[in-house]
N, C-alpha and C positions, 0 to 999 in steps of 0.2 A: 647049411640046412637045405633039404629039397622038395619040394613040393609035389604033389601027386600030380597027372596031367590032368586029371577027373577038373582037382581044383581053380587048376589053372586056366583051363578053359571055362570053368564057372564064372573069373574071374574079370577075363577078356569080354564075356556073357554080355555082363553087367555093365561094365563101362560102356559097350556098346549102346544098350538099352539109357545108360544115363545120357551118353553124346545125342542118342535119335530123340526123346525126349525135347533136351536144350534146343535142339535145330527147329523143330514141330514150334515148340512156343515161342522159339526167333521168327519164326515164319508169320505164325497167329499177331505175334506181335507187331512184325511189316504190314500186314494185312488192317491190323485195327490202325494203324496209323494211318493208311491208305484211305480206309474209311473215312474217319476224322476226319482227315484233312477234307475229303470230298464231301461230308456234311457243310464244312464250313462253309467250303465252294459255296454249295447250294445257298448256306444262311445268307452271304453276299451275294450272289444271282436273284436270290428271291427279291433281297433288299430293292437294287438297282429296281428289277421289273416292276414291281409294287410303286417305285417312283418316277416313273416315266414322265417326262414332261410333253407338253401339248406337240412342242416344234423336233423332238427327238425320234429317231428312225429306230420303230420297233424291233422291225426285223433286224435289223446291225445289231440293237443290244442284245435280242436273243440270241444270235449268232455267236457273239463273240461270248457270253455268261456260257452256252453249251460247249463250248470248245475247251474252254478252263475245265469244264467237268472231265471231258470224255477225252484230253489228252493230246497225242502226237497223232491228229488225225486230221485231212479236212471236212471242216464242216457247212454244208450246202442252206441254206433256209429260204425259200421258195413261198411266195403269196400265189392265193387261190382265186383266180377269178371267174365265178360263180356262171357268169353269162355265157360265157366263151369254153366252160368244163376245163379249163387248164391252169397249170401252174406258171408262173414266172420268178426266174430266179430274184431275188432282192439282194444277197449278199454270199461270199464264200469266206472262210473264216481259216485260217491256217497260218503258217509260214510264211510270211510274206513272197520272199524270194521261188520257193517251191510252187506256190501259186500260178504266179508269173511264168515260170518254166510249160506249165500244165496247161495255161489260157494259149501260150503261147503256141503249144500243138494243136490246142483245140480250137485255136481262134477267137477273135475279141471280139465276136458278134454272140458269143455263145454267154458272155457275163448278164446278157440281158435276153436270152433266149426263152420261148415259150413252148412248153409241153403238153399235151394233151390227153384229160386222164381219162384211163378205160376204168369199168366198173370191177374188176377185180382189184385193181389195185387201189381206189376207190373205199372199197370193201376191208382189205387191213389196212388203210392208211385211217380209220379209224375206231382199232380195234384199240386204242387207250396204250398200245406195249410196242417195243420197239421190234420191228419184224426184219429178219433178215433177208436181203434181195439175194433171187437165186438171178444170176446170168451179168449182174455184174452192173456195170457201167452202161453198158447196152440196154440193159434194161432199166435202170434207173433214167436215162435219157428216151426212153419209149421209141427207140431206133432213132431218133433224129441225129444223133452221132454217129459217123460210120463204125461197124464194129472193128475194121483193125486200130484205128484210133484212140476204143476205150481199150483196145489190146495193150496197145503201146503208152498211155498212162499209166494203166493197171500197173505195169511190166514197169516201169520206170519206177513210181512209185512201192514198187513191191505190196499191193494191196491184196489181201486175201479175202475177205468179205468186208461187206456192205450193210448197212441198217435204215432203215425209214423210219417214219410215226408223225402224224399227222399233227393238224394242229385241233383238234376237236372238241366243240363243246356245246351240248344243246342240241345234239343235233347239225348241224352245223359244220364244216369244213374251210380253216380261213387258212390254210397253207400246208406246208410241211417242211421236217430238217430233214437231210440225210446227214450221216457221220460214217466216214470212210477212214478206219486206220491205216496208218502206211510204215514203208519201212517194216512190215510183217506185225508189227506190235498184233495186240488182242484186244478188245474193246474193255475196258472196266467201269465196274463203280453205274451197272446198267439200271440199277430200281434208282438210283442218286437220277443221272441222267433221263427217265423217265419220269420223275417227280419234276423236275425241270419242264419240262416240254411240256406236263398237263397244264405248270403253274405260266407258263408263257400263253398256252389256250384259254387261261381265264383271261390273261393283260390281253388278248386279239379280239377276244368275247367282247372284253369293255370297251376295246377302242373303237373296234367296226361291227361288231355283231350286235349292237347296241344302238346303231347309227341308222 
């Protein structure tokens, strides 16, 4: 028995349309679990920061709650010292060994290095959202870094862009994270990661902006 080619290719149509379907809600379905899980994150980050103790190192904990969020990234968390208009690093949050490689080029005076902020950046760092830095490294270090250096991180690391957000509240600026993916990855899971960071500006609100 032979089938017309009209039908046949109806045929092929359809299954087509059924496989693209299955993939779409495989995908949707990667996706809500990706989610999930990074709510969770968040439920246990919120947790921890909500219970910080007197003698515990805020910046570390936030450091380290933002990194579980946002991934195979390093993540930067910087205090503001208000008198002096500058940041100073407090913590880097990544892979241990890949760290090390990176302070290593960069040098070990740079773990505790201080930056100084101009008012544009000033200006998004507390626009409440995670901003993308245009120029990289370079500019996330406000040139204190030579630029083939954050060339040659960048390059190492395979880092395609960059994110800020302050730590803000009231008015008020007591720091900020950066989060750099590497390895090419893409930043995800960004309103999760941003609910993070406001809820870390209220635990900085309480501890020193209160003080």
């Amino acid at each position: 028995m032979t089938y017309p080619i009209a039908a046949l290719l109806g045929v092929i149509l359809v299954l087509i349309c059924i496989i693209g379907l299955l993939i779409i809600n495989k995908r949707k379905q990667i996706a809500g679990n990706a989610e999930s899980k990074a709510a969770d994150t968040f439920s246990e980050a919120a947790a921890r920061l909500l219970a910080l103790t007197e003698g515990e190192d805020i910046y570390k904990a936030i450091g380290e709650e933002i990194h579980k969020i946002s991934g195979n990234s390093f993540v930067i968390v910087n205090s503001f010292e208000r008198m002096y208009d500058q940041f100073s690093i407090k913590t880097i949050c990544g892979v241990n060994s890949l760290v090390q490689r990176a302070l290593q080029i960069l040098g070990s005076d740079y773990l505790n290095a201080t930056f100084k902020l101009d008012e544009d950046a000033k200006k998004n760092l507390t626009s409440g959202h995670l901003q993308e830095v245009d120029g990289g490294l370079y500019r996330i270090s406000f040139g204190k870094i030579p630029k083939e250096v954050c060339e040659e991180v960048e390059s190492l690391f395979k880092m395609k862009k960059m994110y800020a957000m302050g730590f803000a509240r009231k008015g008020g600026l007591y720091g900020n994270v950066i989060i750099m993916p590497i390895f090419g990855n893409e930043l995800k899971n960004r309103k999760t990661i941003e609910a993070a960071i406001n809820l870390a500006s209220a635990a900085l609100f309480e501890k020193i902006g209160c003080n």
